[in-house]
MARLO-498364 format. One record per residue (C-alpha): y negated, z, x; residue in three letters. Coordinates in Angstrom, 1 decimal. Example, Ala and Ser with C-alpha at 12.3 -4.5 7.8 and 13.67 -1.06 7.14 Angstrom:
NODE        v        w        u   residu
NODE      4.5      7.8     12.3      ALA
NODE      1.1      7.1     13.7      SER
REM end
This chain:
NODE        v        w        u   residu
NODE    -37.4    284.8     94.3      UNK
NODE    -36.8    289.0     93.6      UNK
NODE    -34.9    290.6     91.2      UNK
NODE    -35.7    294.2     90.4      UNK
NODE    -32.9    296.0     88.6      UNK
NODE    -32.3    300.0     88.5      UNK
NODE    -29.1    302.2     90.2      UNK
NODE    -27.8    302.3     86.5      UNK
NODE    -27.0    299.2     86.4      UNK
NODE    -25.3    298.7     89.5      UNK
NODE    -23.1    301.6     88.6      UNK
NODE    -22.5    300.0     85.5      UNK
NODE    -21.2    296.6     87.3      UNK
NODE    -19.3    299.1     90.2      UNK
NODE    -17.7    300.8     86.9      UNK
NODE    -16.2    297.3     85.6      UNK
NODE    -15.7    296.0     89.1      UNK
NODE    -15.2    298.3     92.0      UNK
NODE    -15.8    295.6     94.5      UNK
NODE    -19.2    295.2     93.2      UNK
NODE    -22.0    296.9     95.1      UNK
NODE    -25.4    296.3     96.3      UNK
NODE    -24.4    293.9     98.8      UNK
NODE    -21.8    292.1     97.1      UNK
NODE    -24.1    290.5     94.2      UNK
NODE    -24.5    287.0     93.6      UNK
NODE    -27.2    284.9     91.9      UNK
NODE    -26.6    281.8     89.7      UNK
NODE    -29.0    279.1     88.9      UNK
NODE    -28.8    277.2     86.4      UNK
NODE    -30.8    273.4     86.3      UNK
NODE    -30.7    271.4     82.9      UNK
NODE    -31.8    271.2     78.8      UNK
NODE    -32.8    273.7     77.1      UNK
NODE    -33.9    276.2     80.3      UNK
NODE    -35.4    279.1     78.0      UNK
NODE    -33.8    282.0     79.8      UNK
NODE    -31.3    282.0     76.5      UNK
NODE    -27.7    281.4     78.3      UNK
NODE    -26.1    280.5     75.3      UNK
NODE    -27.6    277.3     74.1      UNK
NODE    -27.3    275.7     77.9      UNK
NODE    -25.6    272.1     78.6      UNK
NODE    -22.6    273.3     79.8      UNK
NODE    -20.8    269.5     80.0      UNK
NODE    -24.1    267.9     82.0      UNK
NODE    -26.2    271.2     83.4      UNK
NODE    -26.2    271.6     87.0      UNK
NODE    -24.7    275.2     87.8      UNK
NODE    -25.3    276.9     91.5      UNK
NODE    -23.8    280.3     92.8      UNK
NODE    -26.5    281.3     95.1      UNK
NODE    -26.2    284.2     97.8      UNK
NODE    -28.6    287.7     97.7      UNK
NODE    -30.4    289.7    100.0      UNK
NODE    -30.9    293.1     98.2      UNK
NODE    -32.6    296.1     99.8      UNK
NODE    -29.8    298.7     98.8      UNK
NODE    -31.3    301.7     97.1      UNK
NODE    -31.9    305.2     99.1      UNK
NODE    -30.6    308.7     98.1      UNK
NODE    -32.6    309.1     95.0      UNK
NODE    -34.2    306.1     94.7      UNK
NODE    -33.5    304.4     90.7      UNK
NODE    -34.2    301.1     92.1      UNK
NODE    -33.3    298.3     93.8      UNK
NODE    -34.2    294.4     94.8      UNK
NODE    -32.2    291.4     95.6      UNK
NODE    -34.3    288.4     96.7      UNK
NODE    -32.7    284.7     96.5      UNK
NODE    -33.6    281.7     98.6      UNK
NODE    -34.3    278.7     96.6      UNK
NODE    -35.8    275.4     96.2      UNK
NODE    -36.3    274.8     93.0      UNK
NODE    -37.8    277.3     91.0      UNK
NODE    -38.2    275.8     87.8      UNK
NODE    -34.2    276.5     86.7      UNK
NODE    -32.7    280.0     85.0      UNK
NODE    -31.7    282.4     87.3      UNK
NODE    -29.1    285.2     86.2      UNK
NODE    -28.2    288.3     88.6      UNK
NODE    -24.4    288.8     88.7      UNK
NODE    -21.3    290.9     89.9      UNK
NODE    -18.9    288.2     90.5      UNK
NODE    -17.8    285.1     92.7      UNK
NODE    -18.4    282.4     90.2      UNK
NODE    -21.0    281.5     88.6      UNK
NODE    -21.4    282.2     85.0      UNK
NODE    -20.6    279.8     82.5      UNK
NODE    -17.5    280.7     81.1      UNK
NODE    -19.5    283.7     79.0      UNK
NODE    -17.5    286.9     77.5      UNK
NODE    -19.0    288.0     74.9      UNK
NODE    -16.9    290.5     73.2      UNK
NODE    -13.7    292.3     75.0      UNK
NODE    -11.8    295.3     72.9      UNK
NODE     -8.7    296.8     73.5      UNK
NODE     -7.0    299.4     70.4      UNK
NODE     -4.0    300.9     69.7      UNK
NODE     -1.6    299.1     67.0      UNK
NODE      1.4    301.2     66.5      UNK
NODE      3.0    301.2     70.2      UNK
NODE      1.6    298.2     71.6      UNK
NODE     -2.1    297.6     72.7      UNK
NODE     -4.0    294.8     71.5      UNK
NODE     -6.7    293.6     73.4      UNK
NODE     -9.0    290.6     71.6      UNK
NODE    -11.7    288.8     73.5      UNK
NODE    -14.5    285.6     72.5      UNK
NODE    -16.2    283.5     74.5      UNK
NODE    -19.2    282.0     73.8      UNK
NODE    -18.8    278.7     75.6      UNK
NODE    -16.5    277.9     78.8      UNK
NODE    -17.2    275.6     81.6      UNK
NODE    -13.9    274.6     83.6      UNK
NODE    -11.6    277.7     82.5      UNK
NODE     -8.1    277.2     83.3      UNK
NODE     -7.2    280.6     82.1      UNK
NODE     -7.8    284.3     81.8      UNK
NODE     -5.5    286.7     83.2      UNK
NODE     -4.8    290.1     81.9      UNK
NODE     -4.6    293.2     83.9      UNK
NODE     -3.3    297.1     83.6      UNK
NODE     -3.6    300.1     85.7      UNK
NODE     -2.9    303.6     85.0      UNK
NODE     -5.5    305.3     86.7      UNK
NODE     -8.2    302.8     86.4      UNK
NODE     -8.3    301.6     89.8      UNK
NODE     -5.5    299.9     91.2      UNK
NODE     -4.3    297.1     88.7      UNK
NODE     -1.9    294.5     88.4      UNK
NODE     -1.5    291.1     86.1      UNK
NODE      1.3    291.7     83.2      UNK
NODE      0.6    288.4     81.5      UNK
NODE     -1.9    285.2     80.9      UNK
NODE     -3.3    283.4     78.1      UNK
NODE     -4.9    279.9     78.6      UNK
NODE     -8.5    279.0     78.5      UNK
NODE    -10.2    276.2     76.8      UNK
NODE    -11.4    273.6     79.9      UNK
NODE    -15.1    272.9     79.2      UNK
NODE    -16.3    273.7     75.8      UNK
NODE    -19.6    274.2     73.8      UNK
NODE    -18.1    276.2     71.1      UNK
NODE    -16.7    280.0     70.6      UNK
NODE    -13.1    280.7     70.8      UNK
NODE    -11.1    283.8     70.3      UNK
NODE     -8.6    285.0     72.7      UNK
NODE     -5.7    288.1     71.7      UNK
NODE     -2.7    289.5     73.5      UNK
NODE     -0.6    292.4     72.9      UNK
NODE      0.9    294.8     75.8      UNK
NODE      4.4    296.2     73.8      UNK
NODE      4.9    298.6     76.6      UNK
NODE      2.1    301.1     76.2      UNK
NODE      4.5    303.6     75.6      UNK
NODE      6.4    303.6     78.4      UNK
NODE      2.7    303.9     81.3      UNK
NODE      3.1    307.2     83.0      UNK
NODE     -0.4    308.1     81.9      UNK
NODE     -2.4    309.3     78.6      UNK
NODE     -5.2    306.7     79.4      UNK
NODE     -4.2    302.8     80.1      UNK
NODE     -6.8    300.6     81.6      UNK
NODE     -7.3    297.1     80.6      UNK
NODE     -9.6    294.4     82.7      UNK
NODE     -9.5    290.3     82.3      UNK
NODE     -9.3    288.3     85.2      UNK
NODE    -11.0    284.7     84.5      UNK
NODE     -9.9    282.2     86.6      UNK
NODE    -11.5    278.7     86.7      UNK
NODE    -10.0    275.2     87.6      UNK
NODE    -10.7    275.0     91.3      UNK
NODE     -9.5    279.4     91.6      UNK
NODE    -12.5    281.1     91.5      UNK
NODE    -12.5    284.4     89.2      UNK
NODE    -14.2    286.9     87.4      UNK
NODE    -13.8    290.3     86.3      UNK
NODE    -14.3    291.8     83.0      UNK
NODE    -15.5    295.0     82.4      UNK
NODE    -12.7    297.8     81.8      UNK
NODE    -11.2    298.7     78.4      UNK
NODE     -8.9    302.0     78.0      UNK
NODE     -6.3    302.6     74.9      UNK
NODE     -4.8    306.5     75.0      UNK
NODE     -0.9    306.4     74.6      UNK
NODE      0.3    308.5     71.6      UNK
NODE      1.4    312.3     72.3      UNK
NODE      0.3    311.9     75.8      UNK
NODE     -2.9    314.4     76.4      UNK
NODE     -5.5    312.7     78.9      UNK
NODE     -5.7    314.4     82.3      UNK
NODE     -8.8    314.6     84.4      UNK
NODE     -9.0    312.3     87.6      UNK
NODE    -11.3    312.4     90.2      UNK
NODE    -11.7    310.6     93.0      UNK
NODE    -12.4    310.2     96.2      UNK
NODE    -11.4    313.9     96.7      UNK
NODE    -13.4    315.4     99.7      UNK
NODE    -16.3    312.8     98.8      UNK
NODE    -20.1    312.6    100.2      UNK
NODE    -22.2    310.6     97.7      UNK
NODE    -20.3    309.5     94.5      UNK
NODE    -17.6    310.9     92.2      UNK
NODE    -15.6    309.1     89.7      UNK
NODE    -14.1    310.7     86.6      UNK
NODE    -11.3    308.9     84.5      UNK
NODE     -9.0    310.7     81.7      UNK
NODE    -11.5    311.9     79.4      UNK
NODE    -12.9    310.5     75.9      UNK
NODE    -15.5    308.2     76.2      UNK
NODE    -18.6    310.2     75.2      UNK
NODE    -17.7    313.6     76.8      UNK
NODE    -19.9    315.6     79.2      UNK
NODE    -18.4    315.8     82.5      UNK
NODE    -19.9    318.6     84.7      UNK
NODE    -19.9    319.4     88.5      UNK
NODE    -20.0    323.4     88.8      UNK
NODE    -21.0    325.0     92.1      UNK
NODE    -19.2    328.5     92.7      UNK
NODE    -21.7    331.0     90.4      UNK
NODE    -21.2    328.7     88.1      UNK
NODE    -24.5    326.2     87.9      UNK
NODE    -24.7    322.9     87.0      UNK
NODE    -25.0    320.9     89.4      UNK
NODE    -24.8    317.3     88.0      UNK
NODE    -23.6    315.8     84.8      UNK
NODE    -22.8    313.0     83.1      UNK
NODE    -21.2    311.2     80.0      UNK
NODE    -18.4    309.7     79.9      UNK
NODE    -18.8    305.8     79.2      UNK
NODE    -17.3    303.9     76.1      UNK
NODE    -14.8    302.1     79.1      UNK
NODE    -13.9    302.5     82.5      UNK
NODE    -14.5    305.3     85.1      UNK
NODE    -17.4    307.7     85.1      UNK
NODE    -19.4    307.4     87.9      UNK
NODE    -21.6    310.5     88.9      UNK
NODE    -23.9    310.7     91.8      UNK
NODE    -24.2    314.1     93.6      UNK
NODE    -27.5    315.2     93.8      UNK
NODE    -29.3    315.7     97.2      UNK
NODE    -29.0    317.9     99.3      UNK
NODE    -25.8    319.4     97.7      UNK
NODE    -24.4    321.7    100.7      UNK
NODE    -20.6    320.8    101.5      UNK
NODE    -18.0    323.1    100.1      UNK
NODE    -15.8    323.8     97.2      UNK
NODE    -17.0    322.6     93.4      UNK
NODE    -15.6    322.3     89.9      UNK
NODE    -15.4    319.5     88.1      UNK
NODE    -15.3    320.3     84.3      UNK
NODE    -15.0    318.1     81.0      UNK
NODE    -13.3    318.3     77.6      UNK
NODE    -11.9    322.4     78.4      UNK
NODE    -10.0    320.9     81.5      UNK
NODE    -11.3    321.3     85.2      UNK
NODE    -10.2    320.5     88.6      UNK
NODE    -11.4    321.0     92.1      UNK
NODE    -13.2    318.9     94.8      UNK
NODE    -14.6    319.5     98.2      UNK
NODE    -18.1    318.0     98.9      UNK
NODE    -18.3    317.3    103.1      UNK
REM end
């Protein structure tokens, strides 16, 4: 069986998980009532859930697509294309992190959960390197939506203007899942612009600027040379267009700019 899926999407799943790529997806089937393609009316207490392995033929330079082809058996089940290690049936259906005062809040609902011992919750300060600063426990197996909150009181005290939030789901027998990436500015901090990897070959990512601002990568006269928008969560990630010859370029968003060296 194929999946077809296009380069925006993977960099969507890389953005919320940087271990995800296009050789690191996973497949789960799911066998039982109600198979209608909807995931949220499934049997989660009797349904039969598989994580299933992918080939995928990993896009080209320039090339929007991709596919990732599954070996099965039986094809009359629901089959969902996926980022993480687990299969799916614990499913997030909301995850939001604000400022209140000088704590973040972060508030998260599930739609149904299937063998969810608890969800973890993670910060990092530059959006790529996180650690686990608490846990709230999950609900087991249920049918039903639940609500989740927690509240980080030290958001004043992170060394940077943006803090970046991610859940980390973890089921009964330790398998876990990542949530996409949530970021809350710290008052009278001004964001800074981070890229990274810095030289780089293929792919730049952007952190430290408002969701919904234009990122630019300037050659020396001056031209654009790629663009982007910065995403509601998460890192910016903003492939360089080919060929781009190696040297020196600027990278430019919100009035601020830094350098990076293309090889």
């Amino acid at each position: 069986m194929r999946f077809y899926g296009l380069t925006t999407e993977l960099d969507r799943l890389h953005s919320a998980d940087a271990t995800v790529s296009a050789t690191t997806l996973k497949a789960t089937q799911y066998s039982g009532a109600n198979e209608d393609c909807v995931l949220s009316n499934n049997d989660f207490g009797t349904g039969e859930w598989r994580l299933l392995n992918t080939a995928v033929n990993a896009p080209g330079a320039g090339v929007p697509w991709f596919v990732a082809e599954v070996a099965v058996t039986d094809h009359f089940s629901e089959f969902y294309l996926q980022g993480g290690n687990g299969p799916l049936p614990v499913e997030l259906v909301s995850f939001r992190a604000e400022r209140r005062g000088s704590a973040a809040l972060l508030r998260w609902s599930t739609a149904q959960e299937l063998n969810n011992e608890r969800f973890e919750v993670q910060v990092s300060e530059d959006g790529r390197i996180f650690q686990t600063i608490g846990q709230v426990a999950g609900m087991g197996t249920s049918s039903r939506s639940h609500a989740y909150q927690w509240s980080d009181p030290y958001l004043q005290q992170y060394g940077s203007a943006l803090v970046y939030y991610r859940l980390r789901q973890v089921d009964t027998d330790g398998t876990a899942d990542l949530s996409p990436v949530r970021s809350v500015q710290v008052p009278d901090k001004a964001p800074q612009l981070t890229v990274w990897p810095n030289p780089l070959r293929e792919k730049l990512q952007v952190t430290g600027l408002a969701p919904g601002q234009r990122v630019e990568i300037l050659d020396a006269l001056g031209r654009v040379m790629a663009g982007g928008i910065m995403p509601l969560a998460g890192p910016l990630s903003l492939p360089l267009p080919v060929p781009l010859p190696a040297g020196v370029y600027i990278v430019r968003g919100q009035g601020k700019t830094c350098k990076v060296v293309v090889q």
